[in-house]
C-alpha positions as CSV (number, residue, x, y, z in Angstrom):
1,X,111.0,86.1,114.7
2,X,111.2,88.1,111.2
3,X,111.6,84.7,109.0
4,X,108.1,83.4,110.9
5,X,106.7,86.6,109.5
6,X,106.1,84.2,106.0
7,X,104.5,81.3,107.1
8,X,102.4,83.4,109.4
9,X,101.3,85.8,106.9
10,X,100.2,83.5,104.3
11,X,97.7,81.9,107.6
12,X,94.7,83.6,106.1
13,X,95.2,82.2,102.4
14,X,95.9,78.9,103.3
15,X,92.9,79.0,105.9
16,X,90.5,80.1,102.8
17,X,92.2,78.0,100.6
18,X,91.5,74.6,102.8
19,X,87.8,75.5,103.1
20,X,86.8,76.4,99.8
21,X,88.9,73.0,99.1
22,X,86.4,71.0,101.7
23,X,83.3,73.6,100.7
24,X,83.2,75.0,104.0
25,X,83.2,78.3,102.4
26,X,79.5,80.4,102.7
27,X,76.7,80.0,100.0
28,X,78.6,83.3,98.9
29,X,82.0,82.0,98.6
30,X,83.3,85.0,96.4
31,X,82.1,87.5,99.3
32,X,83.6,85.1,101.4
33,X,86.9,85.7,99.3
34,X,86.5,89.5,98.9
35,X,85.7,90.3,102.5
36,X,88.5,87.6,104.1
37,X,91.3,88.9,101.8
38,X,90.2,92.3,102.6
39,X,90.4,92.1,106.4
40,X,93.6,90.4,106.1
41,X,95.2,93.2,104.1
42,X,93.9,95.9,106.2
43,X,95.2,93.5,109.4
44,X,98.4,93.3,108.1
45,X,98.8,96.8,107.2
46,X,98.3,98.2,110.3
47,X,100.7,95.4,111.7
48,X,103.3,97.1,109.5
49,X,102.0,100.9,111.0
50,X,102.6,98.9,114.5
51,X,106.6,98.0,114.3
52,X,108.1,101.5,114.7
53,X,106.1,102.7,117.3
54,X,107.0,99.1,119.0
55,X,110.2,99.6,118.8
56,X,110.4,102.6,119.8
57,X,108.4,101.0,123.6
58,X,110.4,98.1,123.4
59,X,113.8,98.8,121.7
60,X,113.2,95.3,119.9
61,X,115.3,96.5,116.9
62,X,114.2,93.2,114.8
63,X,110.5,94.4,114.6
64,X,111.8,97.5,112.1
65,X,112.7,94.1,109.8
66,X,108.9,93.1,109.9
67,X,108.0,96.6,107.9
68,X,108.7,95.6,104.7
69,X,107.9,91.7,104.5
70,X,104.2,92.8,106.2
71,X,104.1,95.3,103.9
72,X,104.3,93.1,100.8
73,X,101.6,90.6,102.1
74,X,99.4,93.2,103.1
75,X,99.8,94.5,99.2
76,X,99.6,90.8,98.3
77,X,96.1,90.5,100.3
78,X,94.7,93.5,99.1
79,X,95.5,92.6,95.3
80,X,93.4,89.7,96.4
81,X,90.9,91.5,97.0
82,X,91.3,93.8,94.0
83,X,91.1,91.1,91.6
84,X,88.2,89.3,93.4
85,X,85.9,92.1,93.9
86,X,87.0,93.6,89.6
87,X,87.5,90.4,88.2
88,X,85.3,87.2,90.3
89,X,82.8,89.5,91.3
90,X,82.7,92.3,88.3
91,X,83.9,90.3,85.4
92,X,86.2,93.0,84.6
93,X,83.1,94.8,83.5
94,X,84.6,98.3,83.2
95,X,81.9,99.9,83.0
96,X,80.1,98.2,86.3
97,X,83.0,99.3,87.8
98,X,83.4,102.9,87.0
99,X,79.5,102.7,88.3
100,X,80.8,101.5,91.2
101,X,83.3,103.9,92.3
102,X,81.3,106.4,91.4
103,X,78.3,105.5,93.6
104,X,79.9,103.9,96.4
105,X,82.1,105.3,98.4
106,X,83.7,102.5,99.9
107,X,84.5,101.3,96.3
108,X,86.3,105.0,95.8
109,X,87.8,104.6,99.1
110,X,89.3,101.1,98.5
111,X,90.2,101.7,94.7
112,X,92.2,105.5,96.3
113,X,93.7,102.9,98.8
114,X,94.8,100.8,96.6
115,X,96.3,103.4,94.1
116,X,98.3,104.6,96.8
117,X,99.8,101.4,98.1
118,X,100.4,100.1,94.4
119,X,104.0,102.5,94.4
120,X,105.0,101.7,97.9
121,X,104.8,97.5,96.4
122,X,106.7,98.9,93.5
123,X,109.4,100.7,95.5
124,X,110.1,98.3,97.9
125,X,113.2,97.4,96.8
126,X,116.8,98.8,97.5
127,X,117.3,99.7,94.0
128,X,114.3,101.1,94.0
129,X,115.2,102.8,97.2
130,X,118.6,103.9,95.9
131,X,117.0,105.3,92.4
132,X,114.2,107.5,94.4
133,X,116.7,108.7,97.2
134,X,115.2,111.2,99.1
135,X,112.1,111.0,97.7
136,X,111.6,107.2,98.6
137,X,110.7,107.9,102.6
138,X,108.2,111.0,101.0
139,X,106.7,108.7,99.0
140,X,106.7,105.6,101.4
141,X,104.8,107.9,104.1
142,X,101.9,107.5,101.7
143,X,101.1,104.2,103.7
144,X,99.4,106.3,106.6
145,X,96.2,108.0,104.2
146,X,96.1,104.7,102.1
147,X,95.5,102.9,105.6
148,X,92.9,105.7,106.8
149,X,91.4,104.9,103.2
150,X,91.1,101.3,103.6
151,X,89.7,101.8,107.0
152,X,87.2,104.1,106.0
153,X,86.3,101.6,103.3
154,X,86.0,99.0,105.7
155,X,83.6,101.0,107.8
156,X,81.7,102.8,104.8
157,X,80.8,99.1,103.5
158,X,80.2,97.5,107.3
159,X,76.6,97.0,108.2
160,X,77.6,96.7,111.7
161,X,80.5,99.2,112.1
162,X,81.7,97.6,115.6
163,X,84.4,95.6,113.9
164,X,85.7,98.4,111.2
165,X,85.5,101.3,114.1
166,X,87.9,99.2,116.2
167,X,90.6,98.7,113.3
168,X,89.9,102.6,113.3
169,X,90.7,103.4,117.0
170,X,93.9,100.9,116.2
171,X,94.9,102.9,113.4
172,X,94.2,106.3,115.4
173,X,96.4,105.3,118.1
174,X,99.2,103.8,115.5
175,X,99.0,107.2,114.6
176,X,99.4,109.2,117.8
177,X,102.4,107.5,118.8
178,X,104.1,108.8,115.5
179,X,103.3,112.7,117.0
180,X,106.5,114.0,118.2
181,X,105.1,114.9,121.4
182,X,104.3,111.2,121.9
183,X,107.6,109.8,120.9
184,X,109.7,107.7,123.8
185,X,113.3,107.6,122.6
């Protein structure tokens, strides 16, 4: 199972990629591109939050393997977006920008997000791991706000919050079953 985690995770890319080939994409094929590489990063973040606490139900030991490769193409997805939304949609307009995250709060949300999850990419590695030493898991627990962050941007930008409060209530109950009181071992 952990080497299908590649061809899997690259699914939504390829799926954009064939439409905007064929022009199936919308009239507003860069929303298109922000909002699809958006939900797939936030979808495979919290399939990275999921693998501990499904292995701890299961005892499937091959799922803690999934972390770090889910990880990455979550990271990979949401630079996606990054650059799509700052340099498709903004034109690298710094200033727009800055306008942006100051007025919007699910810009401030996403761009917070996004600053937190930028290390955890950069650190992913075992030398990386082996240089921080104990301050890599510290640092690598930074993953559960940036996921509540790119929830709540999801749901600040949402006109119909059904969709975003759902991969909320996911991420609540990821959450819970990291309490100690919840743990199965």
């Amino acid at each position: 199972m952990p080497s299908a985690v590649h061809p899997l995770s690259l699914i939504p890319l390829g799926l954009l990629l064939g439409e905007a080939a064929l022009g199936l994409l919308s009239v507003n094929p860069i929303q298109d591109l922000i909002l699809r590489t958006g939900k797939a990063g936030l979808v495979l973040l919290l399939l990275t939050l999921a693998c501990t606490p499904l292995k701890r139900l299961t005892g499937w030991k091959w799922l803690l393997a999934l972390r770090k490769p889910l990880g990455l193409y979550s990271f990979l997805y949401v630079s996606l977006h990054l650059v799509a939304f700052a340099v498709i949609d903004f034109g690298l307009d710094l200033a727009l920008i800055s306008q942006a995250i100051a007025e919007k709060r699910y810009v401030l949300a996403g761009m917070a997000s996004f600053s937190l999850l930028l290390p955890l990419a950069l650190t992913s590695t075992k030398a990386a791991q082996r240089r921080l030493g104990r301050w890599w898991r510290p640092l690598h627990r930074l993953i559960y706000p940036a996921a509540l962050l790119a929830a709540l941007h999801y749901l600040w930008l949402a006109k119909v919050p059904r969709e975003p409060l759902i991969f909320l209530a996911i991420l609540g109950g990821l959450l819970a079953l990291r309490l100690p009181w919840w743990r199965i071992r």
